[in-house]
N, CA, C and O atoms as a CHARMM CRD file, in Angstrom:
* protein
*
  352
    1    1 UNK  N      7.07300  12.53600 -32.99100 PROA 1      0.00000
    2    1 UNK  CA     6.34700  12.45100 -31.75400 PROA 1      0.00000
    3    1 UNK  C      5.84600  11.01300 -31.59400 PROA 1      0.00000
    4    1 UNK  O      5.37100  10.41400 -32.55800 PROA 1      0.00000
    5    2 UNK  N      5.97500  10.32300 -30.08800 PROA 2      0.00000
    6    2 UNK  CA     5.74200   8.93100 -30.08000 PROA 2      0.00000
    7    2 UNK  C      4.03200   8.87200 -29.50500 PROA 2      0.00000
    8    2 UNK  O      3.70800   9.63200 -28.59200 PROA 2      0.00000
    9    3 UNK  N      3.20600   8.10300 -29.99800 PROA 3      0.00000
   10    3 UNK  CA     2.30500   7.54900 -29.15200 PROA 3      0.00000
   11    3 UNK  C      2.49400   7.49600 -27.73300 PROA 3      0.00000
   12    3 UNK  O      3.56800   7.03300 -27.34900 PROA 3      0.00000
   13    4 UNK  N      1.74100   7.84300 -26.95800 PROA 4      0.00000
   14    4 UNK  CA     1.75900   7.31000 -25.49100 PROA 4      0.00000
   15    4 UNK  C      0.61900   6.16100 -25.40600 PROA 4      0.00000
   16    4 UNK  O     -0.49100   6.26100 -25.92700 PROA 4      0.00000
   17    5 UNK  N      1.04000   5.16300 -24.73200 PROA 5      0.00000
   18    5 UNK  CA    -0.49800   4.28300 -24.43300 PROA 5      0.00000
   19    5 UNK  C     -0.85700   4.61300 -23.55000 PROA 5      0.00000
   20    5 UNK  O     -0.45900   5.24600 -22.57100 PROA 5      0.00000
   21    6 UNK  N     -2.16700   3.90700 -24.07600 PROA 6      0.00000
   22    6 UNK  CA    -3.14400   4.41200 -23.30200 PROA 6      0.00000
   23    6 UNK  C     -3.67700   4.15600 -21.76500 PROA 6      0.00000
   24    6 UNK  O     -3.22500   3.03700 -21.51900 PROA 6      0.00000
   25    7 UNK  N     -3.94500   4.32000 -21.33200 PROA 7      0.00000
   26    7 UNK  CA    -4.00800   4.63100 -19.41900 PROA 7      0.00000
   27    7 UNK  C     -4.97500   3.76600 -19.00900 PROA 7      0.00000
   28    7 UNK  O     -6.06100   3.83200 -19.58500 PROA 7      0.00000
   29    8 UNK  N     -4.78300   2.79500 -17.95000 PROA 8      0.00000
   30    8 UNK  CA    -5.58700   1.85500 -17.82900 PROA 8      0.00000
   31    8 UNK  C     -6.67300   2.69300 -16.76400 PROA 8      0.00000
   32    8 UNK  O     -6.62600   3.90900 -16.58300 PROA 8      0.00000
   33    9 UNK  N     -7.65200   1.75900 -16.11100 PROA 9      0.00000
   34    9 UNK  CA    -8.93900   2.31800 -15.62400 PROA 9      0.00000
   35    9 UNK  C     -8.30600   3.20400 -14.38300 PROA 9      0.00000
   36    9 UNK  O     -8.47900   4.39700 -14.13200 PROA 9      0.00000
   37   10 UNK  N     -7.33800   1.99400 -13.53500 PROA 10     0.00000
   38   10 UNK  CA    -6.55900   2.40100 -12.45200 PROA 10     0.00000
   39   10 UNK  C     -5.95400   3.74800 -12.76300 PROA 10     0.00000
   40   10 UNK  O     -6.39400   4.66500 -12.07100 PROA 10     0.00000
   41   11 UNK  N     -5.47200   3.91200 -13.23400 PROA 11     0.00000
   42   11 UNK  CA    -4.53500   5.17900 -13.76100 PROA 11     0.00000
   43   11 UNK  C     -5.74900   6.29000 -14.14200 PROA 11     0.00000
   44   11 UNK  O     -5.40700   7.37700 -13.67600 PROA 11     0.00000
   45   12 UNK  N     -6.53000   6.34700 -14.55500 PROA 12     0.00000
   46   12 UNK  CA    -7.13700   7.23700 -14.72900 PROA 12     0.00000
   47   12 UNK  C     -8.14400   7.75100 -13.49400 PROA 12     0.00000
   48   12 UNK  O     -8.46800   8.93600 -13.41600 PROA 12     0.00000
   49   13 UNK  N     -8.61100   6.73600 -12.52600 PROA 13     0.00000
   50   13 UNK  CA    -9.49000   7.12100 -11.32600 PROA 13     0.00000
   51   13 UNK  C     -7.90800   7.46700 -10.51900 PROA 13     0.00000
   52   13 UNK  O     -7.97000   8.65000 -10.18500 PROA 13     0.00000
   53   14 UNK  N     -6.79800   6.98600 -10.17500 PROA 14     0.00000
   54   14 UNK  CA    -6.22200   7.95400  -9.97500 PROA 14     0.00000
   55   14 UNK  C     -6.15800   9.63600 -10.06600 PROA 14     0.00000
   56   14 UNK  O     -6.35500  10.57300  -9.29100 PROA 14     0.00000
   57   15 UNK  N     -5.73200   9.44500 -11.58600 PROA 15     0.00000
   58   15 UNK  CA    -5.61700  11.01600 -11.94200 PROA 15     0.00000
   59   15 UNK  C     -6.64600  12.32900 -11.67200 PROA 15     0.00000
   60   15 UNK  O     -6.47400  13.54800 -11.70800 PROA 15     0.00000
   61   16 UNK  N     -7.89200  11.39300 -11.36000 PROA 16     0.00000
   62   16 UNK  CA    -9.14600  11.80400 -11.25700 PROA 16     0.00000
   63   16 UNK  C     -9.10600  11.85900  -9.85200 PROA 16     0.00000
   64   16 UNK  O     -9.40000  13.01900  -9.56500 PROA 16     0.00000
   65   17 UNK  N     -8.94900  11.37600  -9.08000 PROA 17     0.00000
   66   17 UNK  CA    -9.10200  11.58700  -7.76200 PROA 17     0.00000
   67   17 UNK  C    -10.34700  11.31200  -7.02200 PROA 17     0.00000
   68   17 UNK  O    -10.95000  11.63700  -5.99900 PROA 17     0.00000
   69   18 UNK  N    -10.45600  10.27200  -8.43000 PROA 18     0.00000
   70   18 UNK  CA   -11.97700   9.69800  -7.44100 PROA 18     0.00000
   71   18 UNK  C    -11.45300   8.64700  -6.18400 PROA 18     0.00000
   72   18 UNK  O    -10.27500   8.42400  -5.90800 PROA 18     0.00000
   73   19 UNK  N    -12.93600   7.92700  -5.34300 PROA 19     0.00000
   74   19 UNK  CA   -12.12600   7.22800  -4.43500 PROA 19     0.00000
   75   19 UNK  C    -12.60100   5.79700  -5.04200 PROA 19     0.00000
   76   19 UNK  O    -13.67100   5.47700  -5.55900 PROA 19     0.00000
   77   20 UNK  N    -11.35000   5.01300  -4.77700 PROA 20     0.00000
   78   20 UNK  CA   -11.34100   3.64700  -4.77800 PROA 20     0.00000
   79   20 UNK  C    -11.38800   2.69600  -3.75300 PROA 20     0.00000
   80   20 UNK  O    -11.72900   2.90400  -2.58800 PROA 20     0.00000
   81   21 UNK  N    -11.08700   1.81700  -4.16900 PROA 21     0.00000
   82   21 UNK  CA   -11.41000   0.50500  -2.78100 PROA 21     0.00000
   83   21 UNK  C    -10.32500   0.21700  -1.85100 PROA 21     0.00000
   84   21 UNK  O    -10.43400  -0.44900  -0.82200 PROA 21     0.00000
   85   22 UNK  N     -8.79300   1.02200  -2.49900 PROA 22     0.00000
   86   22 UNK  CA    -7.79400   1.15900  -1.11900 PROA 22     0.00000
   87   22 UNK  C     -7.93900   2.55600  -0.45400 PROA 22     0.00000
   88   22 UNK  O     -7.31600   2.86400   0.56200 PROA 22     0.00000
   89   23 UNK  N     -8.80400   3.37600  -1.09500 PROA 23     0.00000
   90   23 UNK  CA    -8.73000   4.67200  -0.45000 PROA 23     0.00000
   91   23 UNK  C     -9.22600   4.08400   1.36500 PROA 23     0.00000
   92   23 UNK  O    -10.19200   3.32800   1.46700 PROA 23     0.00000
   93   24 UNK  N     -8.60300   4.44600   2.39600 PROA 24     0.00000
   94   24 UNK  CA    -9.13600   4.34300   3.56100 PROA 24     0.00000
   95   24 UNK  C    -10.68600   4.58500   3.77800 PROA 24     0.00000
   96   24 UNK  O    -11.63400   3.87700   4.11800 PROA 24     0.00000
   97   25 UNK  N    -10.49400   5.99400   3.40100 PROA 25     0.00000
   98   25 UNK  CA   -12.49400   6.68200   4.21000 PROA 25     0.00000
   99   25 UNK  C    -12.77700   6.25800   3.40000 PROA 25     0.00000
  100   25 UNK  O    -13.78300   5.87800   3.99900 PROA 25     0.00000
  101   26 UNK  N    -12.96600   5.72400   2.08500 PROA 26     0.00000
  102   26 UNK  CA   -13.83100   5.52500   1.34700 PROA 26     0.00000
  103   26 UNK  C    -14.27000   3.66600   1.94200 PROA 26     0.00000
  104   26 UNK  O    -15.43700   3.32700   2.13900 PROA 26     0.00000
  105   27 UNK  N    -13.27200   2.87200   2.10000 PROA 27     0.00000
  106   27 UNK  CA   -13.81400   1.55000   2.47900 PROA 27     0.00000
  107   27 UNK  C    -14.34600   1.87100   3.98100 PROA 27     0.00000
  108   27 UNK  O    -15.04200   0.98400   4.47600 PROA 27     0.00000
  109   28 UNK  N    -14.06600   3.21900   4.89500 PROA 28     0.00000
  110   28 UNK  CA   -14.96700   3.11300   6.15600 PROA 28     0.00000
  111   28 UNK  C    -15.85000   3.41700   5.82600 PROA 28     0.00000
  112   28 UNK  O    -16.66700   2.64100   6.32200 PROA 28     0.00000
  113   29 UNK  N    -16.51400   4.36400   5.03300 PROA 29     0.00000
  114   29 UNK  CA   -17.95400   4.71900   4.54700 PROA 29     0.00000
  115   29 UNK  C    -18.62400   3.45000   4.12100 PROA 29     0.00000
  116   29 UNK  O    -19.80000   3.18800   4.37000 PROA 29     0.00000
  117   30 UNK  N    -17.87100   2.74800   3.52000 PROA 30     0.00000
  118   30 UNK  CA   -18.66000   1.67000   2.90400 PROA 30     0.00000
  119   30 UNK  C    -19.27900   0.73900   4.02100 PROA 30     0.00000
  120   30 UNK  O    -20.46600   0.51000   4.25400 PROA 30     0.00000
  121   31 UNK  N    -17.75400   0.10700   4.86100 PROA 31     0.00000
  122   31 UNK  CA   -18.22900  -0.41900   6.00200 PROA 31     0.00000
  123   31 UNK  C    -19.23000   0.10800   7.32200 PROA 31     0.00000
  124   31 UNK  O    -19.75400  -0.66600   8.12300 PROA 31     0.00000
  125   32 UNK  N    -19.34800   1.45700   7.34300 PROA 32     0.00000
  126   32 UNK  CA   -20.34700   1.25600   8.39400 PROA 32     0.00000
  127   32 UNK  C    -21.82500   1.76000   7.48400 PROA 32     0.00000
  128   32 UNK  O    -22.89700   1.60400   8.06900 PROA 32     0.00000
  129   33 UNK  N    -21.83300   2.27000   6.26700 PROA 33     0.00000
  130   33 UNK  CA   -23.71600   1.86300   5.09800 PROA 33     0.00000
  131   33 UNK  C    -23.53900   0.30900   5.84500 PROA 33     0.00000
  132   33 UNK  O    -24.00500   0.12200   6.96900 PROA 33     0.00000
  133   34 UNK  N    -22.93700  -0.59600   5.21900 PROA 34     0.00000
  134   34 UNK  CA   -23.08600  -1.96500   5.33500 PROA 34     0.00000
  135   34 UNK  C    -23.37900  -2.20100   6.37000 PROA 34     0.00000
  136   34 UNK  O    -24.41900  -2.84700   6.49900 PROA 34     0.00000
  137   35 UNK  N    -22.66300  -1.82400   7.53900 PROA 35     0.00000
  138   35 UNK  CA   -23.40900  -1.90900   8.68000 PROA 35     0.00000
  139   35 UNK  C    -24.38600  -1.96400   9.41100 PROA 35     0.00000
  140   35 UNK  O    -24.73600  -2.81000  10.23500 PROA 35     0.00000
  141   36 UNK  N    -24.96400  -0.72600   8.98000 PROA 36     0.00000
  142   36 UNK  CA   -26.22100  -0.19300   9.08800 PROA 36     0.00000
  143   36 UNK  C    -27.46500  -1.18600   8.42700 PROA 36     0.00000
  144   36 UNK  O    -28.55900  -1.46800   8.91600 PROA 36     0.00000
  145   37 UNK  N    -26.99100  -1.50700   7.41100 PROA 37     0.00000
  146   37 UNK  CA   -27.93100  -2.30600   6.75400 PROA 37     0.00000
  147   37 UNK  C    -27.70000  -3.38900   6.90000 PROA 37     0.00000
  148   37 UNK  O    -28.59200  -4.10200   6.44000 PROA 37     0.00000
  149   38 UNK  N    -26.52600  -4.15900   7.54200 PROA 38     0.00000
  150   38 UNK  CA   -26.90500  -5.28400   7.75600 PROA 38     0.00000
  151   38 UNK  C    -27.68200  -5.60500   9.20900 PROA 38     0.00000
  152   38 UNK  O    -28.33600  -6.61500   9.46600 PROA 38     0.00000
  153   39 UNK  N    -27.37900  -4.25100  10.24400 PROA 39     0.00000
  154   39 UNK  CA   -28.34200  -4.59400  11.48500 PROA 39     0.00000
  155   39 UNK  C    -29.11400  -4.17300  11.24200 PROA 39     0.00000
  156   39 UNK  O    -29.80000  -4.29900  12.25700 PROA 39     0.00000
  157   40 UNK  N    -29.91700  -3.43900  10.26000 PROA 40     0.00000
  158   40 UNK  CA   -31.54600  -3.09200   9.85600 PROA 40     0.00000
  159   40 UNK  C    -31.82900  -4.46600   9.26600 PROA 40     0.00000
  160   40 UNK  O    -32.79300  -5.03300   9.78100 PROA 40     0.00000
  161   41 UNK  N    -31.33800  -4.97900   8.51100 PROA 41     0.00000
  162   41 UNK  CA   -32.12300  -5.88300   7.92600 PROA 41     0.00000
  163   41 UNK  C    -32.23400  -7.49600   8.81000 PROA 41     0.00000
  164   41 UNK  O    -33.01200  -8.40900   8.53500 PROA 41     0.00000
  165   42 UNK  N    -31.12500  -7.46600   9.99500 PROA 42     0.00000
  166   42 UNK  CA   -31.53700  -8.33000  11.08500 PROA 42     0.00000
  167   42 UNK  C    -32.41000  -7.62600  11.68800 PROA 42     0.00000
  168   42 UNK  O    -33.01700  -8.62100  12.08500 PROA 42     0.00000
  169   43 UNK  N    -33.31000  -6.35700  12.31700 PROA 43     0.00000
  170   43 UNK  CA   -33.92200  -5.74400  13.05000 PROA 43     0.00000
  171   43 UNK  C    -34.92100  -6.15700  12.38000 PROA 43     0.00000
  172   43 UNK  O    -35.87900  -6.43600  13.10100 PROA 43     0.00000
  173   44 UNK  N    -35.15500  -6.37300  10.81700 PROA 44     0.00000
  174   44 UNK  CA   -36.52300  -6.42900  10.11000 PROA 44     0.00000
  175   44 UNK  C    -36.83000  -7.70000  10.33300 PROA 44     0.00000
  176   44 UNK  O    -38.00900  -7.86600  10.64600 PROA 44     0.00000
  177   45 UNK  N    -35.93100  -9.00600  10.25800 PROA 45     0.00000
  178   45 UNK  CA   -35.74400 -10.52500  10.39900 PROA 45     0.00000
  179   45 UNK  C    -36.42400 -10.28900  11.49800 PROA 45     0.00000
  180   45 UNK  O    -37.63600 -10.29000  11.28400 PROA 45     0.00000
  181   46 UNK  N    -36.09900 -10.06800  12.69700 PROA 46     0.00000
  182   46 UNK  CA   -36.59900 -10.32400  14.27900 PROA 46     0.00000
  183   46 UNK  C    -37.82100  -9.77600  14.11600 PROA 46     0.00000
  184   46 UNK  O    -38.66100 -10.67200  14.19000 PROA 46     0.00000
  185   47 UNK  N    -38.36300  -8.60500  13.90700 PROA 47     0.00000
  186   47 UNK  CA   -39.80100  -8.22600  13.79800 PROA 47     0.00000
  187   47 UNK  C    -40.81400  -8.55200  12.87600 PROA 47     0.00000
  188   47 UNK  O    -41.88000  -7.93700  12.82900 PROA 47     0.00000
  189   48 UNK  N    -40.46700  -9.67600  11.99800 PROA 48     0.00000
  190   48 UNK  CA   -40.79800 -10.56300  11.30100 PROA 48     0.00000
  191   48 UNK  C    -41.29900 -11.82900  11.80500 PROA 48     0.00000
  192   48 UNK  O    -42.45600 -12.23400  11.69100 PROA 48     0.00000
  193   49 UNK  N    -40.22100 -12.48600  12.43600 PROA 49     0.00000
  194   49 UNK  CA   -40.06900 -13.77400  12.70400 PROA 49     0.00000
  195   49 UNK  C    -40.45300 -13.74900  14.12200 PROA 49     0.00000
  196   49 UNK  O    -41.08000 -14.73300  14.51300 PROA 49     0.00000
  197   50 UNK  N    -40.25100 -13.00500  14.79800 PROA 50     0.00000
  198   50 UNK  CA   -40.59800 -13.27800  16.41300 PROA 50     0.00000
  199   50 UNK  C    -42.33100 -13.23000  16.82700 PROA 50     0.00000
  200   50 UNK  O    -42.38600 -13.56800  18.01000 PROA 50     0.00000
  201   51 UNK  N    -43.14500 -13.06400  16.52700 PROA 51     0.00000
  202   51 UNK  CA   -44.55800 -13.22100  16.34700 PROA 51     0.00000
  203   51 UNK  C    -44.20900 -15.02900  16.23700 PROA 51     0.00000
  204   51 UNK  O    -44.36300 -15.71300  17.24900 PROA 51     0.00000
  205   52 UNK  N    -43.98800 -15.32800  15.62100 PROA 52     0.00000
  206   52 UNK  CA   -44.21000 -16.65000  15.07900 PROA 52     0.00000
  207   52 UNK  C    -42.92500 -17.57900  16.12900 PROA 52     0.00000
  208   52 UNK  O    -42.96200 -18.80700  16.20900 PROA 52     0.00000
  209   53 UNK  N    -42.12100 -16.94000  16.67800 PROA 53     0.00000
  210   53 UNK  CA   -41.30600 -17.84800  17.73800 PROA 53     0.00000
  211   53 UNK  C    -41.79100 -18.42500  19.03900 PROA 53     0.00000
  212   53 UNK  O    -41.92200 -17.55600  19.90100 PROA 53     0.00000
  213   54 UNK  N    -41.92400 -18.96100  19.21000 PROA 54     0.00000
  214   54 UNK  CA   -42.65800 -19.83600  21.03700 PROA 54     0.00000
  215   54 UNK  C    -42.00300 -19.90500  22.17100 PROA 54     0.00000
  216   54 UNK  O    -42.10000 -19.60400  23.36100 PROA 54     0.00000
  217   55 UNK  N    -41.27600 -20.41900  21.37800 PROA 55     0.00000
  218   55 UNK  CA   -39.86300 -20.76100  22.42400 PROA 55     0.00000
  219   55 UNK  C    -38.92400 -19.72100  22.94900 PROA 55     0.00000
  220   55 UNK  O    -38.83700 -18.71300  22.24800 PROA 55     0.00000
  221   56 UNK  N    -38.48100 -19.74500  23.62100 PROA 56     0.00000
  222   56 UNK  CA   -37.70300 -18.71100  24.27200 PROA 56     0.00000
  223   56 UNK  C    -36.25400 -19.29200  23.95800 PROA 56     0.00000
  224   56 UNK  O    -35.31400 -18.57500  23.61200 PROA 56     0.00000
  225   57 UNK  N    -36.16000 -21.02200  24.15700 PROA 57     0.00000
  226   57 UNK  CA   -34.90200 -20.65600  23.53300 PROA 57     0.00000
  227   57 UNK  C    -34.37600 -20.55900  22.27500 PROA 57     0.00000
  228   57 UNK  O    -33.19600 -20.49700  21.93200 PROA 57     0.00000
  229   58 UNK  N    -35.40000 -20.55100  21.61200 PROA 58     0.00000
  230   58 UNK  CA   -35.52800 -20.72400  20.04600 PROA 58     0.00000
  231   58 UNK  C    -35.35600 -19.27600  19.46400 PROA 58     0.00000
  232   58 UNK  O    -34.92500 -19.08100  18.32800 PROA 58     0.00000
  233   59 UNK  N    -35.85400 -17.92900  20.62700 PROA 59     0.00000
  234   59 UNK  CA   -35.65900 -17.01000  20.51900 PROA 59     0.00000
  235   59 UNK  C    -34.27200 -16.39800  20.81100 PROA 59     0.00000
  236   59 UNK  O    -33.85700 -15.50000  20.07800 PROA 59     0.00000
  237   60 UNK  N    -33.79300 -16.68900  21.48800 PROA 60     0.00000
  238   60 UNK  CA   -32.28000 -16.66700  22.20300 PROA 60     0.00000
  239   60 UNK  C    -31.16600 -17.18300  21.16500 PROA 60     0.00000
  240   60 UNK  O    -30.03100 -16.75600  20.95600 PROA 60     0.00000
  241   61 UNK  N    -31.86300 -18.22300  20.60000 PROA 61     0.00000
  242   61 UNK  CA   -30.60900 -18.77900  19.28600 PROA 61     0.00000
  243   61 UNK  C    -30.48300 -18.03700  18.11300 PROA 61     0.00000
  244   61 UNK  O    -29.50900 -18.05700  17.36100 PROA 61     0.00000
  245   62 UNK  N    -31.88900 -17.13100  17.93200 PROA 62     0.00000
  246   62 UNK  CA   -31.79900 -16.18200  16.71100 PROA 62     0.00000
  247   62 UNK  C    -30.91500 -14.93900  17.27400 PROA 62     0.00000
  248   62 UNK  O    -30.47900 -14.16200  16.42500 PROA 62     0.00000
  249   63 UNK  N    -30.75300 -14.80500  18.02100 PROA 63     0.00000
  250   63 UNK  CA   -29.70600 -13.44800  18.82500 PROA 63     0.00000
  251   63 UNK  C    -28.77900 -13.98300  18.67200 PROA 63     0.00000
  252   63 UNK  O    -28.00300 -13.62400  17.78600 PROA 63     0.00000
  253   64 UNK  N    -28.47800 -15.19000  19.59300 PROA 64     0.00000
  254   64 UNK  CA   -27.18200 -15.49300  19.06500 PROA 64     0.00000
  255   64 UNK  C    -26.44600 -15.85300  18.23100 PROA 64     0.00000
  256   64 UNK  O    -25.23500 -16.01900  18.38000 PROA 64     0.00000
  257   65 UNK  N    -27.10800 -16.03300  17.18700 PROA 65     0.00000
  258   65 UNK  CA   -26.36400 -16.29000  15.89300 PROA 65     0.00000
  259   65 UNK  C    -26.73700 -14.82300  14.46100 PROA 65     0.00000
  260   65 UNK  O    -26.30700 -14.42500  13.37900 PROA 65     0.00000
  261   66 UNK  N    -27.62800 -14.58200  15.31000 PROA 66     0.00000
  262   66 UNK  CA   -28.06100 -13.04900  14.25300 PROA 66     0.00000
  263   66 UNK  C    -27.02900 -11.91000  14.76800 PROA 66     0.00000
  264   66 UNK  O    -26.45500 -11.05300  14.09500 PROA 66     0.00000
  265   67 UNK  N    -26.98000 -12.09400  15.81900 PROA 67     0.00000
  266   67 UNK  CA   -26.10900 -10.41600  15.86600 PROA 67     0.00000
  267   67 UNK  C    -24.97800 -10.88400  15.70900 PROA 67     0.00000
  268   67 UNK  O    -24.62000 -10.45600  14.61200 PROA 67     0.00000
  269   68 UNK  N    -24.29500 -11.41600  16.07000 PROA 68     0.00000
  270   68 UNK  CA   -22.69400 -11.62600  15.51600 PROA 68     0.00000
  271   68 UNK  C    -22.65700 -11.47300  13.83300 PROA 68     0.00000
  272   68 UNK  O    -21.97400 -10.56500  13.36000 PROA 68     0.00000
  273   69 UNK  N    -23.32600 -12.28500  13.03200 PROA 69     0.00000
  274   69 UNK  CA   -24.15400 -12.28200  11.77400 PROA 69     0.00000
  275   69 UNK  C    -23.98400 -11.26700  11.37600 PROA 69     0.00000
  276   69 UNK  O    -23.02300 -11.02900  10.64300 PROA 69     0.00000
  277   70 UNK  N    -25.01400 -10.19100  11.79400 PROA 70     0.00000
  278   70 UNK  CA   -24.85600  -8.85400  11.51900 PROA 70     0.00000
  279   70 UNK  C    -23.75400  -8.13000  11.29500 PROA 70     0.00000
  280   70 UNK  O    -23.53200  -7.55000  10.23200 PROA 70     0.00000
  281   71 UNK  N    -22.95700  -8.12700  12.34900 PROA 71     0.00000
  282   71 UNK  CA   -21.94500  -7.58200  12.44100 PROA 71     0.00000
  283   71 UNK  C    -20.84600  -7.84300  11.57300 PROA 71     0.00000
  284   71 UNK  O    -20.35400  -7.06000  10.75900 PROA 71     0.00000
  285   72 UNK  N    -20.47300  -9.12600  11.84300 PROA 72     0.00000
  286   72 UNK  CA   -19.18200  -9.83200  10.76200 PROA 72     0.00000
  287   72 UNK  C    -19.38200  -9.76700   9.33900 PROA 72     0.00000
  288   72 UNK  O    -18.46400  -9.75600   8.51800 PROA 72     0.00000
  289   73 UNK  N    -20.77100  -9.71600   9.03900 PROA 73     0.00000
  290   73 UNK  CA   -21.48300  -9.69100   7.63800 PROA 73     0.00000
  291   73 UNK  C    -20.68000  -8.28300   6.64800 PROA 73     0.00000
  292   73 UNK  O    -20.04300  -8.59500   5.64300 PROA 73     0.00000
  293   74 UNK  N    -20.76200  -7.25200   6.92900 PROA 74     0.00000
  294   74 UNK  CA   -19.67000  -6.10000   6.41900 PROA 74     0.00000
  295   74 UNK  C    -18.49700  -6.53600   6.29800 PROA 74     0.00000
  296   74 UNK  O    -18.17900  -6.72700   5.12400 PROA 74     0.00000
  297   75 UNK  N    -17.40200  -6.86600   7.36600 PROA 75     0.00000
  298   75 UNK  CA   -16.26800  -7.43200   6.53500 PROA 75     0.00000
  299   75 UNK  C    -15.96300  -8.77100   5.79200 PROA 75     0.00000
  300   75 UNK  O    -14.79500  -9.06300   5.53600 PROA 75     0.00000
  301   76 UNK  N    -16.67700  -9.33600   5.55200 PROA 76     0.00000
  302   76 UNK  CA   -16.63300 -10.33000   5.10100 PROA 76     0.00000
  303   76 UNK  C    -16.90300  -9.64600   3.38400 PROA 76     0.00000
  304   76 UNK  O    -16.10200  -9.54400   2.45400 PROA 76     0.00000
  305   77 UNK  N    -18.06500  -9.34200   3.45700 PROA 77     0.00000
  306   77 UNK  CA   -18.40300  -8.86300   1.92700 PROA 77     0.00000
  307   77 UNK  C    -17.53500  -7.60500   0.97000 PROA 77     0.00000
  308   77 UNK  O    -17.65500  -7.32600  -0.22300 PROA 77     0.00000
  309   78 UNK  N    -16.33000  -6.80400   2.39900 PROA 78     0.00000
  310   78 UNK  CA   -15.88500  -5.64500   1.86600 PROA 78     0.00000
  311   78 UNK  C    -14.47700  -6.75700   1.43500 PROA 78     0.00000
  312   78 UNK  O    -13.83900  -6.49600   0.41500 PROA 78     0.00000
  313   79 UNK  N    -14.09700  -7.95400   2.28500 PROA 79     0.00000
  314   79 UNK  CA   -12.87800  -8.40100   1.96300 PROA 79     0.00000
  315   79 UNK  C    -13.19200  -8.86600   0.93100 PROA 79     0.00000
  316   79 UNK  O    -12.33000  -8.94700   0.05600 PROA 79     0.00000
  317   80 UNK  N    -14.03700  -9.16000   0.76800 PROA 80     0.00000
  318   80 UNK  CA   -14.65100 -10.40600  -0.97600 PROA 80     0.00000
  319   80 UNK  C    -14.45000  -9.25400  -2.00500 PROA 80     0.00000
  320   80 UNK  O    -13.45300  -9.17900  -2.72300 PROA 80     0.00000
  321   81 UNK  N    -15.26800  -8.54600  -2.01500 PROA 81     0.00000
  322   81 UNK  CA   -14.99100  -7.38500  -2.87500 PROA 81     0.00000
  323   81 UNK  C    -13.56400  -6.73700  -2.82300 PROA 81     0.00000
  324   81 UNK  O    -13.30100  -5.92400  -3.70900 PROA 81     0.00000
  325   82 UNK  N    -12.88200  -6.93800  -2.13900 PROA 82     0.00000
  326   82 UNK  CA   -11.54200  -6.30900  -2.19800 PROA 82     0.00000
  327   82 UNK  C    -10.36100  -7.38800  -2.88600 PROA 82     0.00000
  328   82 UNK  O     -9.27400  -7.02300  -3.33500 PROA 82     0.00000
  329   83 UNK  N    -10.64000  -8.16200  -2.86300 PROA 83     0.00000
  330   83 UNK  CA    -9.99100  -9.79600  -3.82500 PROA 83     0.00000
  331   83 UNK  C    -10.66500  -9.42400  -5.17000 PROA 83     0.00000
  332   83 UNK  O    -10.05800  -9.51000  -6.23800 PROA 83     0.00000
  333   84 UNK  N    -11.67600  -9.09600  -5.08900 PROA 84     0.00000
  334   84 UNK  CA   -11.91500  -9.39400  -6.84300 PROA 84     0.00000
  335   84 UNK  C    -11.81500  -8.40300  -7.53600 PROA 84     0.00000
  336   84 UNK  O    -11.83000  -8.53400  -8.76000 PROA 84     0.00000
  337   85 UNK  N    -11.65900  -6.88000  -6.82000 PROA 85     0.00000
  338   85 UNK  CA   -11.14800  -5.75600  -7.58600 PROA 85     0.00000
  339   85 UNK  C     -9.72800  -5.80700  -7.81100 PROA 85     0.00000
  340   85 UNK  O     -9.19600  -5.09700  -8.66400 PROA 85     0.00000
  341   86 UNK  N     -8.94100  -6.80100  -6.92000 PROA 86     0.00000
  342   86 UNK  CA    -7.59700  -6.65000  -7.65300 PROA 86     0.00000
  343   86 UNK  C     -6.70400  -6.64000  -5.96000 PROA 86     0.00000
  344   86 UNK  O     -5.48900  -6.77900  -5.82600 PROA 86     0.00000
  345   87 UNK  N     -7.52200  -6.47700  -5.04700 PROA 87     0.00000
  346   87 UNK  CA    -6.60800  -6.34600  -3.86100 PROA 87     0.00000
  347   87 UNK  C     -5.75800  -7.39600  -3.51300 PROA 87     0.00000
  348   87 UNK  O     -5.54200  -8.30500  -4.31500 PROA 87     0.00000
  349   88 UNK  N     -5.02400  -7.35700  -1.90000 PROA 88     0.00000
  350   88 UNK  CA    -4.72500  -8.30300  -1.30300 PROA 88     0.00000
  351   88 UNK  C     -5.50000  -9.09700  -0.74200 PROA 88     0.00000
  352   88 UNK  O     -5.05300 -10.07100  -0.13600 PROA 88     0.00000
């Protein structure tokens, strides 16, 4: 009888059927938590910082550069994480 080797991590969360980072729903779940938390935690920035803003257009530049921010902020961090687990 021969040895079999042994099964790398991949191969075994396979067999297991857990989800990984190419599983589809599992990276949409991820991306819209992230979501969520990245426009909560701009919602907390603005109700923070806006007491202390004067300016109106000073207020206008934190929108415009916070909500896009927000938004792009999830894929950016799911593609980073998807390079260093091994992806494309």
């Amino acid at each position: 009888m021969t040895a079999s080797r042994p099964q790398t991590i991949r191969e075994r969360l396979d067999a297991s059927g857990a989800p990984t980072e190419r599983d589809p729903l599992f990276v949409l779940v991820c991306y819209c938590l992230l979501s969520v938390l990245s426009v909560l935690a701009f919602g907390v920035f603005v109700a923070v910082s806006a007491p202390h803003i004067e300016s109106p257009a000073a207020f206008v530049a934190v929108f415009l550069v916070g909500v896009p921010a927000a938004f792009a902020l999830p894929g950016i961090v799911l593609r980073r994480v998807g390079v260093r687990v091994g992806g494309r």
